[in-house]
C-alpha positions, -999 to +999 in steps of 0.1 A: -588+124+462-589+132+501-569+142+529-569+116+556-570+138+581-596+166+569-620+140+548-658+155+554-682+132+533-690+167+509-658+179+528-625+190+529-615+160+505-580+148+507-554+142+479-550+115+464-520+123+461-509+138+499-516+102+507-499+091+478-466+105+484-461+082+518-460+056+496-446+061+466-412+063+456-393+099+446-399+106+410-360+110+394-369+122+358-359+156+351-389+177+349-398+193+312-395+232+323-429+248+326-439+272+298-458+301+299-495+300+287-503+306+251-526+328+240-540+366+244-528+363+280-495+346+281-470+356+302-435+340+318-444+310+339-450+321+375-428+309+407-457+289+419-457+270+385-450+232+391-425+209+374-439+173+368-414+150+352-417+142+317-445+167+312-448+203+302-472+224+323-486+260+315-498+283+349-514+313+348-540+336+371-575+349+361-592+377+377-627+373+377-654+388+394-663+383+433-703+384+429-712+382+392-731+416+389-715+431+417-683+449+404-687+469+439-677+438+457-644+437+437-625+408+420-605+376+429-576+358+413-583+320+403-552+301+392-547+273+368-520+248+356-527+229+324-504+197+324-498+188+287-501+154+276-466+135+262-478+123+225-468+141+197-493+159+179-528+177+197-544+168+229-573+147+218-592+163+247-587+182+281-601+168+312-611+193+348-602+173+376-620+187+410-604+164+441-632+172+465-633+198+496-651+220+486-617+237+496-595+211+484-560+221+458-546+208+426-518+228+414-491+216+444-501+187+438-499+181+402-471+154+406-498+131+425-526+136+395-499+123+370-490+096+388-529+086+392-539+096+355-509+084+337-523+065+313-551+090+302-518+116+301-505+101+272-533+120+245-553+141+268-544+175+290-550+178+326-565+211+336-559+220+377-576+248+391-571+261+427-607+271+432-611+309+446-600+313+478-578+281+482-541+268+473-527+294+448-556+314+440-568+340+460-576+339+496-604+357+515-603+346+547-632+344+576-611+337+608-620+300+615-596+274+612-599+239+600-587+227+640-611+248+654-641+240+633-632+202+636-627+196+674-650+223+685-686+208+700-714+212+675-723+244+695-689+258+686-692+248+649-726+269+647-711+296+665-683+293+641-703+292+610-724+322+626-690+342+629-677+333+593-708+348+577-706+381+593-668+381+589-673+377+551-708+396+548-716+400+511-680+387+497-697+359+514-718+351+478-690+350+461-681+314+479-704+288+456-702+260+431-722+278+408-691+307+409-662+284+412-680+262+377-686+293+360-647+306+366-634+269+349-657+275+321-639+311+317-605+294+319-619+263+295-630+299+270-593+313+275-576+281+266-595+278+237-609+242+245-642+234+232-657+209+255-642+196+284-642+156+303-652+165+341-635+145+368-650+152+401-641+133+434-659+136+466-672+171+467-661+178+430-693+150+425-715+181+435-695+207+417-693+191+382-732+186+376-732+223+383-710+228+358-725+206+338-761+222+343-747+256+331-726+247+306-740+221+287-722+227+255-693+227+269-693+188+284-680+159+263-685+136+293-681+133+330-666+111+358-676+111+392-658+090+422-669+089+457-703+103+443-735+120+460-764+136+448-772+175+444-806+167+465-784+154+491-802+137+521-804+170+544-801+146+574-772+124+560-791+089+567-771+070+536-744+078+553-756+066+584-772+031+574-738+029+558-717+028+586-735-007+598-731-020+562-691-013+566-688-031+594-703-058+587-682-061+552-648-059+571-659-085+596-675-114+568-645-103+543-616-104+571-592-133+564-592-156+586-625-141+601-613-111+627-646-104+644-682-111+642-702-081+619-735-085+640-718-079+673-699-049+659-729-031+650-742-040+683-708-029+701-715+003+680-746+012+690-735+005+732-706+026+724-729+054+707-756+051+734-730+057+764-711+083+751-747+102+744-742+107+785-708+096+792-686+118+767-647+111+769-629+141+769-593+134+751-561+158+738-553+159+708-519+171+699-513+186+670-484+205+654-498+240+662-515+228+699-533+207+721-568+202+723-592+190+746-620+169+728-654+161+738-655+131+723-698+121+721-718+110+702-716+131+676-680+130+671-679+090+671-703+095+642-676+116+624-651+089+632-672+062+619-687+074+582-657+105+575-622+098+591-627+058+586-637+058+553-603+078+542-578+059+526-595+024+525-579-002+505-548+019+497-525-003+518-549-031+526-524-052+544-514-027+569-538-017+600-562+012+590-586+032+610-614+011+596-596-023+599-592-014+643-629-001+649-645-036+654-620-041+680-613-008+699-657-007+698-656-045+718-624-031+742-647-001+750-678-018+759-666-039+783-650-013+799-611-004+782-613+027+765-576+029+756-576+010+718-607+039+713-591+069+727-556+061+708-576+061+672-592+094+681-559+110+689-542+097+659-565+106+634-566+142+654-529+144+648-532+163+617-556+192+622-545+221+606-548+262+613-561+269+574-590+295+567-624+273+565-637+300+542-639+281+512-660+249+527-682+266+552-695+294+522-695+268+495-719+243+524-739+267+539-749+288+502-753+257+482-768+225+502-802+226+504-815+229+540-845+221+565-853+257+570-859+285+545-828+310+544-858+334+546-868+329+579-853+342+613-834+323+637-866+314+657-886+302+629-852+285+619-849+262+648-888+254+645-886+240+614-854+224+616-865+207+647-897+195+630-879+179+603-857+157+631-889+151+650-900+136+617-870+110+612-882+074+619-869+051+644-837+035+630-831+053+599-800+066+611-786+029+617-769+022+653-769+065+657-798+086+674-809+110+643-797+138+666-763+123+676-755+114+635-767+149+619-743+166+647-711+138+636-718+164+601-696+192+593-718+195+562-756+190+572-781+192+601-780+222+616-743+234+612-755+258+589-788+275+613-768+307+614-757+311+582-769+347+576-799+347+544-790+383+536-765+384+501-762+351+501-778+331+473-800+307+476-796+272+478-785+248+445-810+239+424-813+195+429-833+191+396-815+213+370-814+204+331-781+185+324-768+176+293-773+142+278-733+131+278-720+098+288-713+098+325-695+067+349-701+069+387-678+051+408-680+042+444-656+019+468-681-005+489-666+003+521-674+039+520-697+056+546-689+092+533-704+087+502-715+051+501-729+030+470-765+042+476-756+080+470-735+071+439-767+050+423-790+079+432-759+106+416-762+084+386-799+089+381-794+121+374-782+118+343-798+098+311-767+081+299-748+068+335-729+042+342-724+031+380-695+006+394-689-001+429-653-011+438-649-039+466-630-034+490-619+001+486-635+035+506-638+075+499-626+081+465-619+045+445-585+058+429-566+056+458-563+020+449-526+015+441-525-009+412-546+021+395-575-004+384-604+025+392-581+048+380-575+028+348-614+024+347-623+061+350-591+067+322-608+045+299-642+061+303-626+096+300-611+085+263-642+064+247-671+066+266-668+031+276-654+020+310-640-012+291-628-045+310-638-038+348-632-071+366-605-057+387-628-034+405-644-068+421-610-087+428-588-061+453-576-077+482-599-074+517-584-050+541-569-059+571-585-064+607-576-063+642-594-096+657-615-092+685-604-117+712-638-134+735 
């Protein structure tokens, strides 16, 4: 559940259902008023409450502590909305739905989960959780805003990571998965639910074995869509070897046969290799601004594997970003950079002036790194530039390793300023997790988190389950027929995914043909 325009492949996820709402029609029921939250705690529903026809739906805040065991660094508010399911008669279970980011929101968006999670609605609750610092619940802002981090040069990311850190200083701990799990297991303890289903989705497939690693007891079973690993590939080569993969899929599956998958990649890499010492430079208007991007290598990376992988198969008959690649690649090597240039702006379009506290902390505390958080800047730089040194030719696909790692918003060396000082250290990537029944699902054309990150986010766990959906990209349930959906729905209720022969029969998406 991403945002088309701020999908980062651990990253500022989109909603399912902001993408949703383009497409589907205006809901006309009359909503079920929301009612306040039962309990020790309950109080009138709050303005910020939303109404979701046909369903009732409790809100509420919790104030929990920034730092656990640092009352001096003070408190934030975490808000919640429970969405009640429509039978008659007790919830058979409650399921935590995290739609990616970190960073992403649920609660204003609560009309989009229904319409995704329908089915499982009709027994089970939905529990939506802004996590700290985002949506409803509390901010704490660091200055840098999601335009700025996004079309800045990776210099200007660093620099901007470097400034975020001393912005927050020690509130700055208070930013992890660890922290934003152990506040839904406090809000699970207030509710009075014993165990919980987890749905995570792109980032929320990071978050949820975290919560699953600390509280095991309270886990009935878990979902994970758009799926990667908690030892995540530090230089993101899945992701890169990925982005070959996809286009060669989109050419072979194209109907009738739009380009030629071999010359793509090859178009790719000419592309990638000139604009290593030939960057375009393009504006990008947005709402708040114009801005001048450099477009290189790195950013053509981000446009490959993160923006083109958003949204995939949700329309599949209409042109998507994917879909015009093998083309506006072909136009550009033989010398029209127009159909190239016009993707970059439109998928710019969007960028938005919100606080990048939440993702930055959340990256830069918990993904492991290259370098020990330990060591100064110096010694920083040496090791990181070791461990490129060490990448073997071609592992990062049609990309130079240095070129791909700097397409990241979430590894390489984004993070080399990230002060070590109060901040934790990094997410364990082997912890003990519970022995529950888990389903990983992955869409085939995804190079955000693509099918070999889901396997590996499966092995984790003793009892897993992985699917990979054809035809579809970051974050299977954007699928409108709601066959992963249905899938994931089944899985939530008995463990099993049940029939799954949809997941192999959506349509192919659309393709611009290259012409000569």
């Amino acid at each position: 559940m991403t945002n088309k325009s701020t999908a980062r492949r651990a990253g500022l996820a989109v909603g399912m259902m902001a993408v949703l709402a383009s497409v589907l029609p205006t809901a006309t029921t009359t909503a079920t008023a929301a009612a306040p939250v039962s309990g020790p705690a309950a109080t009138a529903a709050p303005a910020w409450c939303p109404s979701v026809p046909g369903h009732k739906v409790d809100c509420d805040r919790m104030e929990r502590p920034l730092v656990a065991g640092k009352p001096a660094l003070g408190t934030v508010k975490v808000s919640y909305a429970v969405v009640r399911h429509r039978a008659p008669g007790p919830a058979k279970g409650t399921v935590a739905l995290n739609p990616g980011g970190p960073g992403e929101t649920l609660i204003d968006k609560a009309e989009g989960v229904v319409w995704g999670l329908e089915g499982l609605l009709k027994d089970h609750d939905v529990l939506l959780v802004d996590p700290r610092g985002t949506g409803r619940s509390q901010r704490i802002p660091c200055g840098v805003t999601d335009a700025e981090y996004r079309f800045g040069t990776r210099a200007q990311q660093r620099a901007a990571v470097e400034r975020c850190g001393k912005k927050l200083g020690p509130k700055a701990a208070g930013f992890t998965s660890a922290a934003t799990a152990d506040d839904i297991d406090a809000i699970r303890a207030r509710l009075k639910v014993r165990k919980l289903s987890l749905y995570g989705l792109s980032y929320g497939t990071y978050l949820m074995p975290v919560y699953a690693a600390r509280h095991p007891e309270s886990v009935r079973n878990i979902v994970l869509s758009g799926a990667y690993p908690l030892a995540l590939d530090t230089m993101a080569r899945p992701s890169a070897q990925a982005v070959s993969l996809t286009l060669r899929r989109v050419c072979e599956r194209s109907v009738p046969v739009a380009c030629d998958g071999e010359r793509a990649v090859k178009d790719l890499a000419t592309t990638a290799a000139r604009l290593r010492t030939e960057p375009l430079t393009i504006p990008i208007t947005t709402g708040h601004g114009i801005y001048k991007k450099k477009f290189t290598e790195d950013k053509l990376a981000n446009l490959l594997f993160e923006a083109a992988s958003s949204g995939v198969g949700l329309e599949p008959e209409k042109p998507s970003l994917l879909g015009r690649l093998p083309h506006a690649l072909n136009r550009f090597v033989k010398g029209d950079t127009a159909p190239l240039r016009k993707l970059v702006r439109e998928e710019g379009e969007s960028g938005s002036k919100l606080d990048q506290a939440p993702y930055i902390a959340v990256v830069c505390n918990d993904y492991r790194r290259d370098w020990s958080k330990d060591a100064s800047r110096s010694e920083r730089w040496r090791q990181y530039r070791a461990a490129l040194a060490a990448v073997r030719p071609g592992e990062h696909g049609a990309f130079s390793a240095k070129g791909f790692t700097e397409g990241t918003t979430d590894a390489g060396d984004v993070c080399i300023g990230w002060p070590g000082e109060n901040t934790p250290a990094p997410q364990p990537t082997k912890p003990r997790l519970p022995n529950v029944p888990v389903l990983v699902l992955s869409g085939d054309l995804d190079s955000n988190t693509p099918d070999t990150s889901g396997k590996k986010a499966a092995r984790q766990f003793r009892d897993s389950r992985f699917l990979s959906v054809r035809n579809m990209g970051h974050v299977p349930e954007l699928e409108l027929s709601r066959c992963a959906a249905g899938v994931s729905s089944h899985f939530i209720r008995a463990n099993t995914p049940g029939e799954t022969s949809c997941l192999r029969s959506l349509p192919p998406i659309a393709v611009t043909p290259v012409r000569g």
